[in-house]
N, CA, C, O and CB atoms as a CASP TS submission, in Angstrom:
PFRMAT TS
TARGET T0000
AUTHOR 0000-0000-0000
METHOD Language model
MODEL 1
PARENT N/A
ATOM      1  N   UNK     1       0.854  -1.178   0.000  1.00  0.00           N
ATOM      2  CA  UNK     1       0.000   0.000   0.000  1.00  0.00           C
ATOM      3  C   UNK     1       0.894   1.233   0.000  1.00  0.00           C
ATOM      4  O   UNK     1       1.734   1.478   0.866  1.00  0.00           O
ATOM      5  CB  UNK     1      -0.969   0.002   1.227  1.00  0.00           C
ATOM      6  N   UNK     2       0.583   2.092  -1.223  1.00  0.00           N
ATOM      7  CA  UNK     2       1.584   3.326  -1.179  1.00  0.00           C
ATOM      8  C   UNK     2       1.156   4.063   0.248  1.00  0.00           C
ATOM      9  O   UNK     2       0.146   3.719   0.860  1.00  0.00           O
ATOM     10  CB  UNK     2       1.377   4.471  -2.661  1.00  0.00           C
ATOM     11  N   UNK     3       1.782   4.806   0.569  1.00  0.00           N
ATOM     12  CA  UNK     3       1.805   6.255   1.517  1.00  0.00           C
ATOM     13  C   UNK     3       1.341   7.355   1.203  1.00  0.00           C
ATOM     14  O   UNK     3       1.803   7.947   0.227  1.00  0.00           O
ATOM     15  CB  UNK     3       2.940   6.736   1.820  1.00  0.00           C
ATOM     16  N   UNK     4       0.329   7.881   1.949  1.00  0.00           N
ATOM     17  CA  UNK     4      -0.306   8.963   1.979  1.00  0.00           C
ATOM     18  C   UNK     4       0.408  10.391   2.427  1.00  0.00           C
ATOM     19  O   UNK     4       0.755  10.199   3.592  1.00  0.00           O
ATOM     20  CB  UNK     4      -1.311   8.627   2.734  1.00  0.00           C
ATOM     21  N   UNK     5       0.719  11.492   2.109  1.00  0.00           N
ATOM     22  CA  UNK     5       1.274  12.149   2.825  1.00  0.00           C
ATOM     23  C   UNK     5       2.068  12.000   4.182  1.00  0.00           C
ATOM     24  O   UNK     5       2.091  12.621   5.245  1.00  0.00           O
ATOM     25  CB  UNK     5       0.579  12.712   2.851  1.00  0.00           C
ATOM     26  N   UNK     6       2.867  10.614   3.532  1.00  0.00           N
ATOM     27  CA  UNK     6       4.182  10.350   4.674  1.00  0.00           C
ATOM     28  C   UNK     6       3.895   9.204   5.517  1.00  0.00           C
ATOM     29  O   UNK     6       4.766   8.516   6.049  1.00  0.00           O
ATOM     30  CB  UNK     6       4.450  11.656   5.789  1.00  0.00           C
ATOM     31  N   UNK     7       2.133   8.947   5.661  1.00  0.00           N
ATOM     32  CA  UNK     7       2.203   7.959   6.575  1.00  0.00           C
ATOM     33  C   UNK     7       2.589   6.893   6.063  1.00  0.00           C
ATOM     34  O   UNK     7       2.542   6.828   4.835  1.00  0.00           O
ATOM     35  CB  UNK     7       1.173   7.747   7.192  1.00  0.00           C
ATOM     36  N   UNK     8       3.194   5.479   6.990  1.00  0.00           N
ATOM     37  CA  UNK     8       3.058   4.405   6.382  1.00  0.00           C
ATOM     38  C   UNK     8       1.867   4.058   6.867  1.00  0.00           C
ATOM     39  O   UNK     8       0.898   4.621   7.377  1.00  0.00           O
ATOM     40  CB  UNK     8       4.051   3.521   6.491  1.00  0.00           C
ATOM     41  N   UNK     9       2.373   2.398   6.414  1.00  0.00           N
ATOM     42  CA  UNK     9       1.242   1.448   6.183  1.00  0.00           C
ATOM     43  C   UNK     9       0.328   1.042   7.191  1.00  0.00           C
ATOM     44  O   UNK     9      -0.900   1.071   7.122  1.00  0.00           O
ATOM     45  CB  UNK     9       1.705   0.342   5.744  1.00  0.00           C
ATOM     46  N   UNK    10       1.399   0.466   8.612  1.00  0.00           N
ATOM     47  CA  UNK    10       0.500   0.658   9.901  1.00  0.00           C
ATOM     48  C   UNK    10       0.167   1.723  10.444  1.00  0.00           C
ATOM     49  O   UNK    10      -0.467   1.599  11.492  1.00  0.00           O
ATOM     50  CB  UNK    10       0.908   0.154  10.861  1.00  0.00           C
ATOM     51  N   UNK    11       0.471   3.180   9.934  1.00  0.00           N
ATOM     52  CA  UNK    11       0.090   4.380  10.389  1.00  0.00           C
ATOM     53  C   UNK    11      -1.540   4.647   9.814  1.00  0.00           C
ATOM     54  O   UNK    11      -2.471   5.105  10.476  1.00  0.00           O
ATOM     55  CB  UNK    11       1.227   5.477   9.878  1.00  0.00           C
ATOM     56  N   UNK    12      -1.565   4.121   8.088  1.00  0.00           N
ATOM     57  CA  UNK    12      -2.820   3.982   7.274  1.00  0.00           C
ATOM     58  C   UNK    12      -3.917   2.779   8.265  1.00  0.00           C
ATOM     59  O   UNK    12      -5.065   3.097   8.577  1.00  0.00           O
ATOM     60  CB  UNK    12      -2.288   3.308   5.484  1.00  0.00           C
ATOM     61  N   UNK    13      -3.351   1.534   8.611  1.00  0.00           N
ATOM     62  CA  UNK    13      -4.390   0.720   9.079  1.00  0.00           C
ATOM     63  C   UNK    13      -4.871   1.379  10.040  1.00  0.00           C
ATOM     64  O   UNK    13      -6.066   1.674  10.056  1.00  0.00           O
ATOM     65  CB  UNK    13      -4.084  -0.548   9.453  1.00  0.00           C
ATOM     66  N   UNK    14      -3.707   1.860  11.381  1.00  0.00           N
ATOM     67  CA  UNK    14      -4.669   2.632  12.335  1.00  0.00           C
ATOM     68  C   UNK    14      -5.624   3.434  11.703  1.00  0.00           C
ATOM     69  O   UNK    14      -6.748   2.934  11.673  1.00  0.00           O
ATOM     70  CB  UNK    14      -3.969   3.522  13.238  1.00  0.00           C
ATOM     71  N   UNK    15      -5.505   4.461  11.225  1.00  0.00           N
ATOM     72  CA  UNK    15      -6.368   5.353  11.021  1.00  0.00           C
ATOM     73  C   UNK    15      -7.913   4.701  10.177  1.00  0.00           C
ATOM     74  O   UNK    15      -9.074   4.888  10.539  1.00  0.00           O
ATOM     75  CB  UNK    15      -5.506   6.452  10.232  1.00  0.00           C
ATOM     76  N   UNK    16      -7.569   4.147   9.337  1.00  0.00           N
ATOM     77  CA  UNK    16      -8.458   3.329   8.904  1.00  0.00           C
ATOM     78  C   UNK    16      -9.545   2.539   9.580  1.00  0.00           C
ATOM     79  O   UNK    16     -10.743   2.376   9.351  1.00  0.00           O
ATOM     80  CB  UNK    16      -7.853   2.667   8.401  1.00  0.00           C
ATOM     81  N   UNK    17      -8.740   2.126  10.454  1.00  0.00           N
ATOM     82  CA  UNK    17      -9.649   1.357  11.756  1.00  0.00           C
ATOM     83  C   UNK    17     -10.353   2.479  12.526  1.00  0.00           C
ATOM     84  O   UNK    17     -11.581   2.492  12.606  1.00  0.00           O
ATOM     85  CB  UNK    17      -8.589   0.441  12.988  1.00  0.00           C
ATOM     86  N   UNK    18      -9.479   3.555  13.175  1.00  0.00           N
ATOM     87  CA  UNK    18     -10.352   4.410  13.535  1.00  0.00           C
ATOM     88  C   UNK    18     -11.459   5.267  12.543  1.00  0.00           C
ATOM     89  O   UNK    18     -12.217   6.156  12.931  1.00  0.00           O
ATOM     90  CB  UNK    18      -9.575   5.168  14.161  1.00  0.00           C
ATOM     91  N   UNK    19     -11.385   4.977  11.779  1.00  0.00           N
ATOM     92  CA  UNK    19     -12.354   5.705  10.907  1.00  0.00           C
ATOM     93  C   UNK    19     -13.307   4.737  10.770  1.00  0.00           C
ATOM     94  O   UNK    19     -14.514   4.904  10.595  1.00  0.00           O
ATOM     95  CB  UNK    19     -11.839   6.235   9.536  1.00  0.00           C
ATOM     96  N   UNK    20     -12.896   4.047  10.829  1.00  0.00           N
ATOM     97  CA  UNK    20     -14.777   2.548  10.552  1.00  0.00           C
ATOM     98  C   UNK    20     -14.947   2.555  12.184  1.00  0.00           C
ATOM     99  O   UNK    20     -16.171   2.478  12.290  1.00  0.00           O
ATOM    100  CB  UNK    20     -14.329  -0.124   9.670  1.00  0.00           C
ATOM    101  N   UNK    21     -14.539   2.592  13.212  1.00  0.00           N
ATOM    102  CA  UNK    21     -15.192   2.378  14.790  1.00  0.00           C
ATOM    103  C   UNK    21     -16.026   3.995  14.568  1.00  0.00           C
ATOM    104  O   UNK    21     -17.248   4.144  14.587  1.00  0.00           O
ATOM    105  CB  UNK    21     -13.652   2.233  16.527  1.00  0.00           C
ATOM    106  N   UNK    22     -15.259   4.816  14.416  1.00  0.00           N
ATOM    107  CA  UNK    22     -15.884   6.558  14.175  1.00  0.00           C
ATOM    108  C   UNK    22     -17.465   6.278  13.378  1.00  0.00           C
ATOM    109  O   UNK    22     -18.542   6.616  13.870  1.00  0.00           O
ATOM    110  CB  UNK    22     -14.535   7.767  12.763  1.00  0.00           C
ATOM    111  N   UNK    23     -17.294   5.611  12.099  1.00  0.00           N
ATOM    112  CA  UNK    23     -18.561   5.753  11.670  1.00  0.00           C
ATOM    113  C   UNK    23     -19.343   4.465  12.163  1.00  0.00           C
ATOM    114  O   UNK    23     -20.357   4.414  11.467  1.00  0.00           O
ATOM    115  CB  UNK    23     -18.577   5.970  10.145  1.00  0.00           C
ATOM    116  N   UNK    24     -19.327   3.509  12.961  1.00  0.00           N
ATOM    117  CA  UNK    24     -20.251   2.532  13.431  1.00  0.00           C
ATOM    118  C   UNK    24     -20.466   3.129  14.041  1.00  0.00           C
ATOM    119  O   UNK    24     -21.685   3.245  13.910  1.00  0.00           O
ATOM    120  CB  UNK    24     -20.149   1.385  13.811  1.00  0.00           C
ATOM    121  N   UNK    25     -19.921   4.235  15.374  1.00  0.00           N
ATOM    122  CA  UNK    25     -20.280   4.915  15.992  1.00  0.00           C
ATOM    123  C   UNK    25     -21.498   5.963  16.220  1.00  0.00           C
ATOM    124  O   UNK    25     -22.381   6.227  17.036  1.00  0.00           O
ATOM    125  CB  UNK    25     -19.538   5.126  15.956  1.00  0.00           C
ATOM    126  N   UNK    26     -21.089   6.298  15.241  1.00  0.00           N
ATOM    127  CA  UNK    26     -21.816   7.311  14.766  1.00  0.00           C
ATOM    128  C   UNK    26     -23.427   6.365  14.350  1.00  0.00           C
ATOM    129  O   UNK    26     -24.345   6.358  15.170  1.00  0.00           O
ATOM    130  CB  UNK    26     -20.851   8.130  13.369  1.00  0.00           C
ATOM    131  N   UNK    27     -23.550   5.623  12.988  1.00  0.00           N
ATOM    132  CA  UNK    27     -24.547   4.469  13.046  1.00  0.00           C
ATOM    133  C   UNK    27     -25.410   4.386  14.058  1.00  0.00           C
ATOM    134  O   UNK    27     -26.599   4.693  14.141  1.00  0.00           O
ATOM    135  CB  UNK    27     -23.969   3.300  13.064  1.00  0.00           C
ATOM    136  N   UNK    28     -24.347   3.747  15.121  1.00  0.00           N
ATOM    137  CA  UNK    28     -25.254   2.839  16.665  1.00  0.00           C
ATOM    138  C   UNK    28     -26.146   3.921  17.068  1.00  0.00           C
ATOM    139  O   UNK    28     -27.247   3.801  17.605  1.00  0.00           O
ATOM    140  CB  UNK    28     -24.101   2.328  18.367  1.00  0.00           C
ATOM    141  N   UNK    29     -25.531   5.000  16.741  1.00  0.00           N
ATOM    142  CA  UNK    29     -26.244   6.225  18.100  1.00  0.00           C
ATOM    143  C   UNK    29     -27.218   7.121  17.091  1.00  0.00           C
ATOM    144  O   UNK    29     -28.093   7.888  17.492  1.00  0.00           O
ATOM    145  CB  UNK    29     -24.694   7.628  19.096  1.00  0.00           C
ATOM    146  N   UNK    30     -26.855   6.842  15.581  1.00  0.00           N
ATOM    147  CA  UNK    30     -28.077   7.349  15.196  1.00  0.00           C
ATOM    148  C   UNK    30     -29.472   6.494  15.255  1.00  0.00           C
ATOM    149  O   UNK    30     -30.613   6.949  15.326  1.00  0.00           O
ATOM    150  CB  UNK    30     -27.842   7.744  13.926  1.00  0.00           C
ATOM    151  N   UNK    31     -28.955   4.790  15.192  1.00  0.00           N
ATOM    152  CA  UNK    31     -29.804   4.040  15.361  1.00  0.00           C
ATOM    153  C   UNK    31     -30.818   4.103  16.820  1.00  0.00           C
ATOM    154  O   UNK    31     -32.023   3.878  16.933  1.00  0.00           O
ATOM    155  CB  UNK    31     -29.093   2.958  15.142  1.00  0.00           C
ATOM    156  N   UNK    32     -29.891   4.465  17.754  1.00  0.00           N
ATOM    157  CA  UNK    32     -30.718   5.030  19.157  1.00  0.00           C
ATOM    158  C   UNK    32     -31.561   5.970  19.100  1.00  0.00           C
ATOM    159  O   UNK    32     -32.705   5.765  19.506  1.00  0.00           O
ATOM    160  CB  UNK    32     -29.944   5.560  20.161  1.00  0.00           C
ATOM    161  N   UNK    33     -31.223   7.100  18.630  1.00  0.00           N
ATOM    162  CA  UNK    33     -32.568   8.283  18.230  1.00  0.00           C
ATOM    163  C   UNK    33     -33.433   7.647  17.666  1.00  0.00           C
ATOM    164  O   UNK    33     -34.550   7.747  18.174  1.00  0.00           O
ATOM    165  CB  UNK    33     -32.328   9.541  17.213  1.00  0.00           C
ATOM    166  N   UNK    34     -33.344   7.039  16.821  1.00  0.00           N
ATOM    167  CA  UNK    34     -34.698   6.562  15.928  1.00  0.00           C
ATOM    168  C   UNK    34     -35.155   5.965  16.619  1.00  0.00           C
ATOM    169  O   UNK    34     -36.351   6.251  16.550  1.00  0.00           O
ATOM    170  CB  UNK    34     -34.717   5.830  14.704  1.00  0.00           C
ATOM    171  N   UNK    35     -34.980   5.070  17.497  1.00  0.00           N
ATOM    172  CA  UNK    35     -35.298   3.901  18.284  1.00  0.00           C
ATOM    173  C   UNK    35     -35.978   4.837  19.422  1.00  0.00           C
ATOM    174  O   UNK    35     -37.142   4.601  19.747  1.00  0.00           O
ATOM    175  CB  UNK    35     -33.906   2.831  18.752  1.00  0.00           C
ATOM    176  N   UNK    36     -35.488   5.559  19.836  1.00  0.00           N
ATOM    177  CA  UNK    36     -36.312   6.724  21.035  1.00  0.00           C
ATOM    178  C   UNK    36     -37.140   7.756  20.670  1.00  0.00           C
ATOM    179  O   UNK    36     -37.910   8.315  21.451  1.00  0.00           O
ATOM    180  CB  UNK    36     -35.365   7.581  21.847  1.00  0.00           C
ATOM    181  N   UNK    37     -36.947   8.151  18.980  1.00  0.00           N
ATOM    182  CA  UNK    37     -38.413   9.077  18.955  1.00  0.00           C
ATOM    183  C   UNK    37     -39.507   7.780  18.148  1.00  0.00           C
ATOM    184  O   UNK    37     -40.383   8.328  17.479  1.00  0.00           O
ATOM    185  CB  UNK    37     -38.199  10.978  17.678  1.00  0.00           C
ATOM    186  N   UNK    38     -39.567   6.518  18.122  1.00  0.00           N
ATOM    187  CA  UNK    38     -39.960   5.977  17.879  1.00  0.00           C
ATOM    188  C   UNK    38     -41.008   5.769  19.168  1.00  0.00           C
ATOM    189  O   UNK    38     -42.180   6.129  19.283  1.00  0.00           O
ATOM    190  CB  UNK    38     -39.181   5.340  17.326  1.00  0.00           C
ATOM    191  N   UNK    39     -40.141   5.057  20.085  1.00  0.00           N
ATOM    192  CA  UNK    39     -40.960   4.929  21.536  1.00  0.00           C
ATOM    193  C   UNK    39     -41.585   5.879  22.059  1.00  0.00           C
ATOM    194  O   UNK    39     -42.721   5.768  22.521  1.00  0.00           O
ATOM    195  CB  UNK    39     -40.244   4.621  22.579  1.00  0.00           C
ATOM    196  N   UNK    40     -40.788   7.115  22.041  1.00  0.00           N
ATOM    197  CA  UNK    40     -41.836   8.944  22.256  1.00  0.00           C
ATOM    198  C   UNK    40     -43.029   8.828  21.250  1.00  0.00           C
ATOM    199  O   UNK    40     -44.062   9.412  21.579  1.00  0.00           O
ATOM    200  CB  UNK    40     -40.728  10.809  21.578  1.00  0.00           C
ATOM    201  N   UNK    41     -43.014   8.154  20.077  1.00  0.00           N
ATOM    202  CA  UNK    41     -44.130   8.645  18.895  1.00  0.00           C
ATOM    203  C   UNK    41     -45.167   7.412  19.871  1.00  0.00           C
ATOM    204  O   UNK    41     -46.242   7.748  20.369  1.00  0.00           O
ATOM    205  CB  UNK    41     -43.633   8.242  16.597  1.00  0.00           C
ATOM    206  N   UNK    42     -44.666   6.176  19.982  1.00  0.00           N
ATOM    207  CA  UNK    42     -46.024   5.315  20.352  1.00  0.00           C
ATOM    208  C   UNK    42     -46.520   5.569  21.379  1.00  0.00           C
ATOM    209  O   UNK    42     -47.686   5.193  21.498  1.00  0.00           O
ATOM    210  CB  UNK    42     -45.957   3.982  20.457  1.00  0.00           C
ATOM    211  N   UNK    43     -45.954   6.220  22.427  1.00  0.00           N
ATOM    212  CA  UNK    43     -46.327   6.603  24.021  1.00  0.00           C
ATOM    213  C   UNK    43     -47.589   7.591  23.867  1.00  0.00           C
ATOM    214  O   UNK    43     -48.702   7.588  24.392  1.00  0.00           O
ATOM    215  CB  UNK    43     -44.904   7.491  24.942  1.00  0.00           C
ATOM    216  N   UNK    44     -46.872   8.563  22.797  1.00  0.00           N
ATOM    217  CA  UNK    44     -48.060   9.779  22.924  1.00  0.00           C
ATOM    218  C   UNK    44     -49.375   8.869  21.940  1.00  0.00           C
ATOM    219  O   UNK    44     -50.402   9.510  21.718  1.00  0.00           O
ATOM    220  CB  UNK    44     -47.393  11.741  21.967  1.00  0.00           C
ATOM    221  N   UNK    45     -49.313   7.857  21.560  1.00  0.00           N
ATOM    222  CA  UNK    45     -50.281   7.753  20.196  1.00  0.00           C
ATOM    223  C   UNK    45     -51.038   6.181  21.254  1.00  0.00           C
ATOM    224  O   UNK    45     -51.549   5.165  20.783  1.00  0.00           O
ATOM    225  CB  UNK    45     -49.109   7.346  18.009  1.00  0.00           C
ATOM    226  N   UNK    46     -50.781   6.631  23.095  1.00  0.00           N
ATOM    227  CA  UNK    46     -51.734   5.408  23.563  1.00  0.00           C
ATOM    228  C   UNK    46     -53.343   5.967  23.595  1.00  0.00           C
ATOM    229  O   UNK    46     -53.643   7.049  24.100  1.00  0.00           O
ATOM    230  CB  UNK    46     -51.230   4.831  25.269  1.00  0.00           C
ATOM    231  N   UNK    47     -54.052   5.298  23.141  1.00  0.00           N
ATOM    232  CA  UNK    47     -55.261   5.294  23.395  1.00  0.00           C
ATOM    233  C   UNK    47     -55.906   5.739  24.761  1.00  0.00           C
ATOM    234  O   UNK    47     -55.315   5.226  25.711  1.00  0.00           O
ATOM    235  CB  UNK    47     -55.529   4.183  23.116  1.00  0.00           C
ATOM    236  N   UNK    48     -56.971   6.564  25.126  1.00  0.00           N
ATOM    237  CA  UNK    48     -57.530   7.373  26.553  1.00  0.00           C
ATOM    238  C   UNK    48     -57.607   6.387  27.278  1.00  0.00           C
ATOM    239  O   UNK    48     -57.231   6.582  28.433  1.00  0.00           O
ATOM    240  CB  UNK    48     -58.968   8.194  26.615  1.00  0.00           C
ATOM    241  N   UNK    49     -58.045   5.138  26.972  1.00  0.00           N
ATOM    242  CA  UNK    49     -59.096   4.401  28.138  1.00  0.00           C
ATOM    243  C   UNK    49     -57.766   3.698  28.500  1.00  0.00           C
ATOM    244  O   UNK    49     -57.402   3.545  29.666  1.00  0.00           O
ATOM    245  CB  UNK    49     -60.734   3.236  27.604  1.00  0.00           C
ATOM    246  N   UNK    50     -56.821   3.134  27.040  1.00  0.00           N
ATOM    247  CA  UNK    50     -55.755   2.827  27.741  1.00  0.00           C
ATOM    248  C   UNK    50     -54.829   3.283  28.796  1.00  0.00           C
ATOM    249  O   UNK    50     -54.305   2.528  29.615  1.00  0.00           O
ATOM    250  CB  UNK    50     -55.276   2.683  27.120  1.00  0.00           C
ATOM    251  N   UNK    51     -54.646   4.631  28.727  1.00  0.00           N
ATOM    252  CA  UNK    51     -53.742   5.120  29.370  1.00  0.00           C
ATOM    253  C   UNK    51     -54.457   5.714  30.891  1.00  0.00           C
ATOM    254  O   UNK    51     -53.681   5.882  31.831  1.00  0.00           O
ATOM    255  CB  UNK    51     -53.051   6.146  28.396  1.00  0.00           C
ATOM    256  N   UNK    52     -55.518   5.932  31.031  1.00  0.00           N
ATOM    257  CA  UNK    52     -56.249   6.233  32.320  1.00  0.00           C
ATOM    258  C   UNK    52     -56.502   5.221  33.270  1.00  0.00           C
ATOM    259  O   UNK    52     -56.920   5.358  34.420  1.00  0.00           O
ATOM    260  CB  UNK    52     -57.455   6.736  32.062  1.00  0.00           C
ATOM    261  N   UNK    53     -56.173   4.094  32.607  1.00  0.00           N
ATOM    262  CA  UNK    53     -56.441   3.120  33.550  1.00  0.00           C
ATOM    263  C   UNK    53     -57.758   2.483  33.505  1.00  0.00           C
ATOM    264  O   UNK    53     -57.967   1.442  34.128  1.00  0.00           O
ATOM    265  CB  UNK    53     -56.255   3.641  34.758  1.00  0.00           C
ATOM    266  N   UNK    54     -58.156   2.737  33.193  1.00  0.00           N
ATOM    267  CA  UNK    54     -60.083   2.571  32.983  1.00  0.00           C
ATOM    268  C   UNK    54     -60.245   1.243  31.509  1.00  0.00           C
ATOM    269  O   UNK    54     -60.465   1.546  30.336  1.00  0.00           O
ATOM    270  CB  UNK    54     -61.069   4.828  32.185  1.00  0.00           C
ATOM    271  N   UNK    55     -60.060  -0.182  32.050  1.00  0.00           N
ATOM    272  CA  UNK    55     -60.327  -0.604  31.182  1.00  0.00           C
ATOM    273  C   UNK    55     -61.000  -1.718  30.626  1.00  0.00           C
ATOM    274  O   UNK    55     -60.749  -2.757  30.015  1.00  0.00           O
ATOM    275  CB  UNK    55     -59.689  -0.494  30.981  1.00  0.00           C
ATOM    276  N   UNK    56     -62.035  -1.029  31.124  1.00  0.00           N
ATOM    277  CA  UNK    56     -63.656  -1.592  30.647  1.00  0.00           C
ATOM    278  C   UNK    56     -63.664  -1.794  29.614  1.00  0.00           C
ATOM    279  O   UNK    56     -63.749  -2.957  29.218  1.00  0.00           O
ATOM    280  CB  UNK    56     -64.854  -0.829  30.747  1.00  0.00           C
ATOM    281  N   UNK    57     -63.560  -0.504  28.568  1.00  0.00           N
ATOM    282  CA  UNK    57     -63.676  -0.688  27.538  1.00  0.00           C
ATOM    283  C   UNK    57     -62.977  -1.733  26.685  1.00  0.00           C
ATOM    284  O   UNK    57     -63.706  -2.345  25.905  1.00  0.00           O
ATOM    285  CB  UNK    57     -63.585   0.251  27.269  1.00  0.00           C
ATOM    286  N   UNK    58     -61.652  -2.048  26.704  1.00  0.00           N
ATOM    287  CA  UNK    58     -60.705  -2.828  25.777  1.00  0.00           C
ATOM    288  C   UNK    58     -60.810  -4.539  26.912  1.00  0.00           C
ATOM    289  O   UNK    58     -60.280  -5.548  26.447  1.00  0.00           O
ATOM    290  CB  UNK    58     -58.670  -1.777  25.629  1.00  0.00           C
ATOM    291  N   UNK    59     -61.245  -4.584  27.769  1.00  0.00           N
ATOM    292  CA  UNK    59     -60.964  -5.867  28.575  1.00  0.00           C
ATOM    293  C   UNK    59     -62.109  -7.360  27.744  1.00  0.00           C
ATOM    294  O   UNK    59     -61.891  -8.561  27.902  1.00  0.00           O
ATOM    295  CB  UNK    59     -61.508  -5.386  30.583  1.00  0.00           C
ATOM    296  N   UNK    60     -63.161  -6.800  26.981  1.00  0.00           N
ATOM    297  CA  UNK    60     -63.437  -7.917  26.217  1.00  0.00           C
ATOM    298  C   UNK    60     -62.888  -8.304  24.808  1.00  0.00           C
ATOM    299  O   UNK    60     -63.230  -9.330  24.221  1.00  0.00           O
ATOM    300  CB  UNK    60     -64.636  -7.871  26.125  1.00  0.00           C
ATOM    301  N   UNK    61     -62.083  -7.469  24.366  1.00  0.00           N
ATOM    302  CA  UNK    61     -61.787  -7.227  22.864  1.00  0.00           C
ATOM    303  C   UNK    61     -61.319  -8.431  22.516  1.00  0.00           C
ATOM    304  O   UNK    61     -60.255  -8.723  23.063  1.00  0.00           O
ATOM    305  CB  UNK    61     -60.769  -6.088  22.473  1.00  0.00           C
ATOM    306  N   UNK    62     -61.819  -9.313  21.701  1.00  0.00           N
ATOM    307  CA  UNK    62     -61.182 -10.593  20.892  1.00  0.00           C
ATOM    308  C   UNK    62     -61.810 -11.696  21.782  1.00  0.00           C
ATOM    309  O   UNK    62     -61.364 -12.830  21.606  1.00  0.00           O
ATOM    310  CB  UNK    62     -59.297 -10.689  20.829  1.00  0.00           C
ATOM    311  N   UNK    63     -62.667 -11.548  22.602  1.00  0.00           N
ATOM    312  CA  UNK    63     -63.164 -12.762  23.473  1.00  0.00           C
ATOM    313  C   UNK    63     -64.638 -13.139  23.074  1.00  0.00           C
ATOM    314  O   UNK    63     -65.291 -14.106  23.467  1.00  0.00           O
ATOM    315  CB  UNK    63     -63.123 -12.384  25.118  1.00  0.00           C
ATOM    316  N   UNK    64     -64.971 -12.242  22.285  1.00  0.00           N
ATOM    317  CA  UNK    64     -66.119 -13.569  21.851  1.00  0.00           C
ATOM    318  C   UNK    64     -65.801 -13.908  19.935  1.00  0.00           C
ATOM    319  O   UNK    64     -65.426 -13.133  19.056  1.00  0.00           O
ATOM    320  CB  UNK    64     -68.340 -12.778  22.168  1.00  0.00           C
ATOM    321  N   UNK    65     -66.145 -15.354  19.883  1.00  0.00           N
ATOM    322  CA  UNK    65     -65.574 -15.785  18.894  1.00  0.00           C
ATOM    323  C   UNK    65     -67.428 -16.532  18.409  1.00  0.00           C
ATOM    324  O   UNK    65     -68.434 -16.906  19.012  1.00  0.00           O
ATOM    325  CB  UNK    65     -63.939 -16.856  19.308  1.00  0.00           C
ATOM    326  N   UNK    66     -67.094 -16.437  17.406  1.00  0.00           N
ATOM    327  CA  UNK    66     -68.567 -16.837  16.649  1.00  0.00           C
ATOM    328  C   UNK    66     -68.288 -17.936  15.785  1.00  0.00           C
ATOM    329  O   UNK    66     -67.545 -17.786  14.816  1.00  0.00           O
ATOM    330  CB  UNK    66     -69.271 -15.604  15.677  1.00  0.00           C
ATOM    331  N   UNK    67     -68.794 -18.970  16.041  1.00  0.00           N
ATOM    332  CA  UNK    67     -69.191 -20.419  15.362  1.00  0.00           C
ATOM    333  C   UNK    67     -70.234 -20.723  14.790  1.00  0.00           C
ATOM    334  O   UNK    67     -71.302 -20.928  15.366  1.00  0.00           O
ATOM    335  CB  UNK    67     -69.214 -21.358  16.096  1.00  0.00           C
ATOM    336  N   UNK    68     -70.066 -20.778  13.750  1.00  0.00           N
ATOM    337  CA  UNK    68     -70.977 -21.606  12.898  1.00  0.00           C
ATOM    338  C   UNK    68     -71.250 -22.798  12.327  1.00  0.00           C
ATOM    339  O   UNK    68     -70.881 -22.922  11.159  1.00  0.00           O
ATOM    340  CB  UNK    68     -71.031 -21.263  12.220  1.00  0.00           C
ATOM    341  N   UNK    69     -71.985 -24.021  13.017  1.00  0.00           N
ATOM    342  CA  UNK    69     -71.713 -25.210  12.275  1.00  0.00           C
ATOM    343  C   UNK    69     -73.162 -25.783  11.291  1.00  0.00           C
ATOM    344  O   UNK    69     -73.076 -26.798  10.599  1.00  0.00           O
ATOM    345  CB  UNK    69     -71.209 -26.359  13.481  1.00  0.00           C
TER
END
């Protein structure tokens, strides 16, 4: 591998390496924001009865099932 403005070769791998940990870095933690205004977007988008505690309303949902023979 030629030389870049003087560095050598294990001077190039370091840097190299630090430049791919720099941008996974960068990645992971953009992947965290998304991941947290994700959880902020579903929190605000709970339903009233859900979130009051009151839940009469949703406590039969999917329990009666209809047969026909």
């Amino acid at each position: 591998m030629p030389s870049i403005n003087g560095m050598s070769s294990p001077a190039m791998d370091y840097a190299s390496e630090v430049y791919s940990a720099n941008l996974a870095k960068a990645a992971q933690e953009q992947r965290g924001k998304q991941s947290l205004e994700l959880l902020e977007a579903a929190a605000k988008s709970v339903t009233p009865a859900a979130s009051s505690g009151s839940h009469t309303t949703t406590d039969n949902l999917g329990q009666n099932i209809n047969v026909n023979v």
